[in-house]
N, C-alpha and C positions, 0 to 999 in steps of 0.2 A: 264482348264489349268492343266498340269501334275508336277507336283514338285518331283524331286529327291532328298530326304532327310532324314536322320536318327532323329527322333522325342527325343531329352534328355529330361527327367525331372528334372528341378533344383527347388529349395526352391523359394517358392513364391515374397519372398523380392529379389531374380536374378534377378528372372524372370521381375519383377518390374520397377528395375533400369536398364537391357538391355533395356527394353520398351521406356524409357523415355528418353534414351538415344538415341535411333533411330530416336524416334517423335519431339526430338530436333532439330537432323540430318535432319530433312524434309525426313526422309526413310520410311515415312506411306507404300510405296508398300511392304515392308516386313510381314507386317499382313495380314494374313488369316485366315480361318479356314479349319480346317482337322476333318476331325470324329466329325463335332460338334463344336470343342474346338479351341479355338485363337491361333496361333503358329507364331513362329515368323523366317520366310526363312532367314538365313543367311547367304546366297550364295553371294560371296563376300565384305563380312563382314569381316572384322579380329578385333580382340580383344588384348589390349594392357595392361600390367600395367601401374598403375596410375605412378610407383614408389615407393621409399621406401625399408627400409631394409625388409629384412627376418624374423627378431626378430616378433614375438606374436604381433600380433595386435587385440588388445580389446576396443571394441563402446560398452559404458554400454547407455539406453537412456527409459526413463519413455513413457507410452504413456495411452492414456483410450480407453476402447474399446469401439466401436460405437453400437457392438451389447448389452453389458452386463452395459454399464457404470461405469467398476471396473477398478483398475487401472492393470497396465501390467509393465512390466521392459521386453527393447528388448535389446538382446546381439547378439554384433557379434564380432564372435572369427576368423580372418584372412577372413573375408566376409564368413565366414557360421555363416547364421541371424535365432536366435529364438524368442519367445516370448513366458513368463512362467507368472502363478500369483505370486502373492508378496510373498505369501506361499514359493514357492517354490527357489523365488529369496533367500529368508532368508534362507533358508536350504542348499544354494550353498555358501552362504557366510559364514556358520558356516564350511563347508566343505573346503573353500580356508580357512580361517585360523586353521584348522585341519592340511590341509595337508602343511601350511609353517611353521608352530611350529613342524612336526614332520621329515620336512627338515633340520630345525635348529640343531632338536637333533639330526639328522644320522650324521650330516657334524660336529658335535664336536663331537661326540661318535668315530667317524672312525678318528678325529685327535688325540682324547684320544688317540687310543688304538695302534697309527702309530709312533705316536712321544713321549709319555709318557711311556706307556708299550713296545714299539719297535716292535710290531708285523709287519710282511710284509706287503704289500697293498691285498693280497688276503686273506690271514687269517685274517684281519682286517673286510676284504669284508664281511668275509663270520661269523666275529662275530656280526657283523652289522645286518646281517639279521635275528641273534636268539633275537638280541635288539629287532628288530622291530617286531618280532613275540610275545613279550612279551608285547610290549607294544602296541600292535592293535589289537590281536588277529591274523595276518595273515602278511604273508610277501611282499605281493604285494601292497595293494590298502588300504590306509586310509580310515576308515566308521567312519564319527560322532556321527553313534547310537550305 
């Protein structure tokens, strides 16, 4: 049988929930294999939002692994789904509160310095960023270490 089709790879947990969502459907003929590997023919398939605003959508959810019997924490940030050790879960959460405490202080530094010292919004902007170079080390990207 000849299939015409562009092969995408998506993160396992998509790939997952497309799956289950077919075999739901009773659309088992979309499974095959190609080079070996399971693919799944979407030739007359369409894909819909569920719904929902735009705004950040964040699934925090624990799981253990089958292989290691450790625990795991899965995130998914607007459906791109990962999964990291607790290690590393705690090291991203010492980093969201790095970087909303250093939110906090841009957004009253830059009201300091707009409505108390009168500076314009771009001289403000651009004292904002010797702030934050003072106080990160660097003007772009908060690092907790």
């Amino acid at each position: 049988m000849t299939h015409a089709y562009a092969v995408l790879e998506v993160p396992p947990a998509v790939y997952a929930a497309v799956r289950a969502l077919l075999e739901a459907a009773d659309y088992g003929h979309a499974f095959h294999k190609d080079d070996g590997d399971e693919v799944l023919d979407m030739q007359g398939i369409a894909l819909k939002s569920r719904g929902g605003s735009l705004d950040t959508n964040v699934v925090v959810s624990s799981l253990l692994s089958s292989r290691t019997k450790e625990g795991r924490v899965e995130l998914a940030v607007n459906g791109e789904l990962t999964q990291m050790s607790l290690d590393k879960a705690r090291e991203i959460v010492g980093m969201l509160q790095g970087g909303i405490e250093a939110a906090v202080s841009d957004q009253l530094i830059y009201a300091f310095l707009t409505t108390k010292v009168g500076l314009d919004p771009e001289r403000a902007t651009a004292a904002l960023l010797d702030f934050r170079e003072l106080r990160q080390g660097s003007r772009d990207v908060v690092r907790p270490d």
